[in-house]
C-alpha positions as CSV (number, residue, x, y, z in Angstrom):
1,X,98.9,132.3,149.4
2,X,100.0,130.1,152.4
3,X,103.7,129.4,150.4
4,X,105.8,130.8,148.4
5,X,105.2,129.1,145.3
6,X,107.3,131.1,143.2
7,X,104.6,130.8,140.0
8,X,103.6,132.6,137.3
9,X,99.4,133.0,137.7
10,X,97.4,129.5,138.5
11,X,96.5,131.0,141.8
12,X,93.3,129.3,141.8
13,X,94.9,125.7,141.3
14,X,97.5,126.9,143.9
15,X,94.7,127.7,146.5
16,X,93.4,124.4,145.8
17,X,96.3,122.3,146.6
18,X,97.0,124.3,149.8
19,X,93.4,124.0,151.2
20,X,94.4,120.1,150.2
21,X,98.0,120.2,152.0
22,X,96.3,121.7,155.1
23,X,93.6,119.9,156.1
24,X,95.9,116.8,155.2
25,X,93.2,115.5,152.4
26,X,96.1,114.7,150.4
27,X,96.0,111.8,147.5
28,X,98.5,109.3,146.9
29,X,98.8,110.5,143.7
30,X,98.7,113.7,141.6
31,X,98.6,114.2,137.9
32,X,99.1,117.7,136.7
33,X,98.1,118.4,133.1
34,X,98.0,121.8,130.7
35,X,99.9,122.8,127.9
36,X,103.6,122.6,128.2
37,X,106.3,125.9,129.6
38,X,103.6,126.5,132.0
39,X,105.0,125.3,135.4
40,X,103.0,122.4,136.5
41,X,106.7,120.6,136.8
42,X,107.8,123.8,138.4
43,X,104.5,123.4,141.1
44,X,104.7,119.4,141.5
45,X,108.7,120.0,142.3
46,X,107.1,122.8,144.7
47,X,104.6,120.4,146.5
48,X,107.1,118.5,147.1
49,X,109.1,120.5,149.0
50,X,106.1,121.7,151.2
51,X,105.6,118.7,152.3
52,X,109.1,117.4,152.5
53,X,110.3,120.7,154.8
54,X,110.3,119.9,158.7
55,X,109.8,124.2,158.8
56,X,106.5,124.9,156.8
57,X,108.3,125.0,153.6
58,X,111.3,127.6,154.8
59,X,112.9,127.5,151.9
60,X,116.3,127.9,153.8
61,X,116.9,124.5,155.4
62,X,118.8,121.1,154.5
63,X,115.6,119.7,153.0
64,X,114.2,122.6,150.9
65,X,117.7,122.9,149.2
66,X,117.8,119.1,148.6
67,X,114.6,118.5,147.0
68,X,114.7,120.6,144.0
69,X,118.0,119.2,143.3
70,X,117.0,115.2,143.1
71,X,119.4,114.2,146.1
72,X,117.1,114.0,148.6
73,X,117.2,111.1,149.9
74,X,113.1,110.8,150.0
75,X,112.4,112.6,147.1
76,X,113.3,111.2,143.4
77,X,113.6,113.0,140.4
78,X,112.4,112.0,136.8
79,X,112.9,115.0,134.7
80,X,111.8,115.0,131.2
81,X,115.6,114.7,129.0
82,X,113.5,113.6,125.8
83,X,113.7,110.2,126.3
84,X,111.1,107.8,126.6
85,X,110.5,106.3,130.3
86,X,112.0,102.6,130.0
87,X,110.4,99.6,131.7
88,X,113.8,99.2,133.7
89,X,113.2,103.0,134.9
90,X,109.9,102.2,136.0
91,X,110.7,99.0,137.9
92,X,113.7,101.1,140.0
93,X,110.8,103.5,140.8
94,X,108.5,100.5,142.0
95,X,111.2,99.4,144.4
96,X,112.0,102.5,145.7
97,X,108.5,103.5,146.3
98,X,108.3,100.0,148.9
99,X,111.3,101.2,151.0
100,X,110.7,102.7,153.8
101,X,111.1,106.7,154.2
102,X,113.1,108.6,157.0
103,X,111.3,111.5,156.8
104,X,107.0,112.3,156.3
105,X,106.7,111.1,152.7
106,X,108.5,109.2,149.8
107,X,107.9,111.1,146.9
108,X,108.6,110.7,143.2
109,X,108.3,113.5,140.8
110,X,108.0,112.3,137.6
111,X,107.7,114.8,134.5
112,X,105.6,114.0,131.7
113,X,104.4,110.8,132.1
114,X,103.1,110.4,128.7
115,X,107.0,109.3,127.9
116,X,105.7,105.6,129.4
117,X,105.4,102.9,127.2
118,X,102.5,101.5,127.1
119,X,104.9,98.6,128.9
120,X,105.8,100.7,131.4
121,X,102.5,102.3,132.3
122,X,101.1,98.8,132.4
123,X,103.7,98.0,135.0
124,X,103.3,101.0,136.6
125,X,99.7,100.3,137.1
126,X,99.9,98.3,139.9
127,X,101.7,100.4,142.3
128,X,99.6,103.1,141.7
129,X,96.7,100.4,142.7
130,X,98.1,99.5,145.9
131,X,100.6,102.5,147.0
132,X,102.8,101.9,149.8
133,X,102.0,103.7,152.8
134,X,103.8,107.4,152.9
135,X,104.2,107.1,149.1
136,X,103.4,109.8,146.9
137,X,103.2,110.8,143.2
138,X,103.4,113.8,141.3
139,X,103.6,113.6,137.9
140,X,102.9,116.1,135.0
141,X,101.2,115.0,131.7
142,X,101.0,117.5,128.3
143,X,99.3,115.1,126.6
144,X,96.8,113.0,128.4
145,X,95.4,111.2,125.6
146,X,98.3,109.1,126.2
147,X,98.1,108.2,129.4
148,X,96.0,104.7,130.1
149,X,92.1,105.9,131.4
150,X,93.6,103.2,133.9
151,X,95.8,105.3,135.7
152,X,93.7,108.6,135.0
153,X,91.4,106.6,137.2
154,X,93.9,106.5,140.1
155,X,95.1,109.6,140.3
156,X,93.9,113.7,141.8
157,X,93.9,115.2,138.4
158,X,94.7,119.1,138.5
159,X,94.6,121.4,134.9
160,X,96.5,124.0,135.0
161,X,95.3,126.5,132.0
162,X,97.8,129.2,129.9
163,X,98.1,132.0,131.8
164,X,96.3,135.3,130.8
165,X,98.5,137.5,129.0
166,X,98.2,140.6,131.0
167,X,99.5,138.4,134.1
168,X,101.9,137.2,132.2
169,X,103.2,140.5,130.7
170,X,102.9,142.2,134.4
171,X,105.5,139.7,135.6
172,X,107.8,140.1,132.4
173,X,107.7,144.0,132.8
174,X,109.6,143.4,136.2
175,X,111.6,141.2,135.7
176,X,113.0,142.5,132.2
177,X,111.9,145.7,132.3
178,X,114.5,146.8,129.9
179,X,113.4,145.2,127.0
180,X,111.4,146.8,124.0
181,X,110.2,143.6,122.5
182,X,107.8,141.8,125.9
183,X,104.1,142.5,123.9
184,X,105.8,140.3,121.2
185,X,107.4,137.6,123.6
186,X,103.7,137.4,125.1
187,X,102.4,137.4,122.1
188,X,104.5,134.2,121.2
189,X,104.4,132.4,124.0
190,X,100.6,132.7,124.6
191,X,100.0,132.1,128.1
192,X,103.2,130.0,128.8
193,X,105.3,131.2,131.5
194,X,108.2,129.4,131.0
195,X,108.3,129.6,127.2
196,X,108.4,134.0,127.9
197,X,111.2,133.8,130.3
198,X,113.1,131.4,128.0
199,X,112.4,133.1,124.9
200,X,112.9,137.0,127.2
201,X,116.4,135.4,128.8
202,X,118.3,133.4,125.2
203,X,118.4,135.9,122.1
204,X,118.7,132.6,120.2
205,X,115.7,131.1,121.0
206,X,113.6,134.4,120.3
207,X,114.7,134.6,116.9
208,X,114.6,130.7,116.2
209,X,111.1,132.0,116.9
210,X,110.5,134.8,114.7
211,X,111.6,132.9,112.1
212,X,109.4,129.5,112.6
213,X,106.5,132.3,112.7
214,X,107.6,134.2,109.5
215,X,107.4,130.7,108.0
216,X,104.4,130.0,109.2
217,X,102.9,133.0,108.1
218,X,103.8,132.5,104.5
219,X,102.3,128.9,104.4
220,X,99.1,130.4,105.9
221,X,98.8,133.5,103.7
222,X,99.6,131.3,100.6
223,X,99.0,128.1,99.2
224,X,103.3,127.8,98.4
225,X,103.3,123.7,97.8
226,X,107.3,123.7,96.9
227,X,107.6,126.3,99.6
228,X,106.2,123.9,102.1
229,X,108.1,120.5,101.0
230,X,111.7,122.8,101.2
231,X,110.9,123.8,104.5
232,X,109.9,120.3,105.9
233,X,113.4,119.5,104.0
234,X,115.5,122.2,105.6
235,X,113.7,120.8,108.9
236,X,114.3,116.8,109.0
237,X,117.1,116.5,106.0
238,X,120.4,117.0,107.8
239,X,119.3,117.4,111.2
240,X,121.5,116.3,114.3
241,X,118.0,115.7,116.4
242,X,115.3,116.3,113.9
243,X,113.0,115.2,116.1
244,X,113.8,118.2,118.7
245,X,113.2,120.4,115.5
246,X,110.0,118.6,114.4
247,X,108.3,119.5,118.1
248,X,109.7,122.7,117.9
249,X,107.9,123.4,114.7
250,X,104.8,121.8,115.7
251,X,104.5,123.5,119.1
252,X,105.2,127.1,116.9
253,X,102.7,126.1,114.9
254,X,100.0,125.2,117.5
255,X,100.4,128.5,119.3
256,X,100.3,130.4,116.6
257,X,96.9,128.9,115.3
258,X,95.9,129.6,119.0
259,X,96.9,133.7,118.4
260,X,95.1,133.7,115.3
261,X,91.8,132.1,116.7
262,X,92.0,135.0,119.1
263,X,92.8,137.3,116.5
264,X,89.5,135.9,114.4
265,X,87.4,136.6,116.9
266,X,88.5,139.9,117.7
267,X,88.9,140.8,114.3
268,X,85.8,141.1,112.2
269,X,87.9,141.4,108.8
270,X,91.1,139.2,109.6
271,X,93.0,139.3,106.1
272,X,93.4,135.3,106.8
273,X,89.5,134.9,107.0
274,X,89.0,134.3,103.2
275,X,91.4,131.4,103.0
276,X,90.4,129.9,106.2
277,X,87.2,129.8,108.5
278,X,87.4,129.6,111.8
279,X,86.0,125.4,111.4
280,X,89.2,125.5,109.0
281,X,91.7,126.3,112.2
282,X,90.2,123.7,114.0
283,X,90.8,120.9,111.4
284,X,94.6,122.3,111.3
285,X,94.7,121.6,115.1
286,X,93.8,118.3,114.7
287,X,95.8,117.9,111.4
288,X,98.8,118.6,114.0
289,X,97.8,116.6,116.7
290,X,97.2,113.7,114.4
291,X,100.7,114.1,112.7
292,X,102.3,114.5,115.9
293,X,100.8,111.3,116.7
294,X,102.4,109.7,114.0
295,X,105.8,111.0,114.1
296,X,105.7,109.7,117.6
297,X,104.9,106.4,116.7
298,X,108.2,106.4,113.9
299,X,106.2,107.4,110.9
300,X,108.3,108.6,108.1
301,X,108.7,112.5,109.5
302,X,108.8,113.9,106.2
């Protein structure tokens, strides 16, 4: 690689984007998409330094320690702090993107764009239309079914896939080399880089895990109704953020109907297969999806 990324796998993505950076066949406007934990914020923030550092991306000047830290002056920030991307938000981006930049590029990082509004994307539209010169976006999307085919249209679109596990397990071997449990922290956060290292670095977080997993293991293996409603109780009931718990469950859930797809097809006589075929773990992915839809839209959550 030309930089130092500092990435988990995606090499081939990476390669891409350089071969882009240095023959200066650079859009206006990127939209990085893939599952989520998997460093496409990580990579746009990145980018953005590379093209921001007067020293082929030295890593060691005024600029590369500004940019990742949302105070340079030509680079602005918009992390993702679980809150929906207001119209007003939008707007303050609009005018910043028409003032003029000091240095090669204005450039606005924007994380998970699918928190726009419908409102805001609308509004949003327009710049992305007719960009001001030296204007650049980068922008990171989980869920691109909510993003307006509008903008989809105006934008370099890179996917960035889970990362293969024995990648992924190489890079957790040296950097927590200690630990006993790594096959089961890949094995949880199938393919996501970021997800491993969180769940490898907090205790907490690995056994907040193990237990949404147990759980999940139970409903699968059998049909528990009462179970199931005294969970989704536990889950919503008294809840300071139940919505923070409700993604958390449904993002446990959807990798661990991805490991056991694998495990189906690896597994000739899987104990789950007489409960549910493999066209049965497809209709639970898009029973979550669909729910997930719904919750975000303010249905009732239980």
């Amino acid at each position: 690689m030309l930089f130092d990324w500092d990435i988990v796998g995606h090499r081939e993505q990476l390669a891409q984007l350089e071969r882009e950076i240095q023959t200066d066949n650079l859009a206006h406007a990127y939209l990085f998409s893939g599952p989520p934990a998997i460093g496409k914020f990580r990579i746009a923030l990145t980018m953005a330094g590379i093209l921001q550092c007067p020293k082929g991306f030295c890593r060691a000047c005024k600029t590369c320690k500004l940019v990742p830290t949302g105070v340079h002056p030509d680079t602005t920030l918009l992390k993702d702090d679980g809150e929906s991307l207001k119209i007003d938000e939008i707007r303050t981006v609009i005018e910043k993107a028409n003032l003029t930049a000091q240095g090669k590029h204005r450039i606005f990082v924007i994380e998970n764009i699918e928190r726009m509004p419908l409102e805001a994307q609308n509004s949003f539209l327009k710049t992305l239309e007719e960009p001001p010169g030296r204007t650049m976006f980068l922008m990171t999307t989980s869920r691109m079914g909510e993003i307006l085919p509008t903008i989809q249209s105006r934008v370099r679109s890179h996917f960035f896939f889970s990362v293969d596990q024995e990648t992924l397990k190489a890079y957790l071997q040296k950097e927590f080399s200690a630990r006993p449990d790594l096959d089961e922290i890949v094995n949880m956060a199938q393919g996501r880089p970021g997800l491993a290292i969180s769940l490898a670095q907090d205790p907490a977080k690995l056994q907040e895990q193990r237990n949404l997993y147990r759980k999940i293991e139970v409903f699968l293996g059998k049909n528990n109704l009462a179970g199931k409603f005294l969970f989704v109780e536990e889950l919503v009931g008294d809840a300071d953020d139940p919505s923070q718990n409700v993604e958390l469950f449904f993002d446990a859930f959807t990798r661990y109907l991805r490991k056991l797809t694998l495990e189906y097809l690896e597994q000739p006589y899987h104990p789950l297969k007489s409960r549910f075929n493999l066209g049965d773990l497809v209709a639970l992915f898009e029973s979550l999806e669909k729910t997930r839809y719904l919750i975000d839209k303010n249905a009732n959550k239980k």
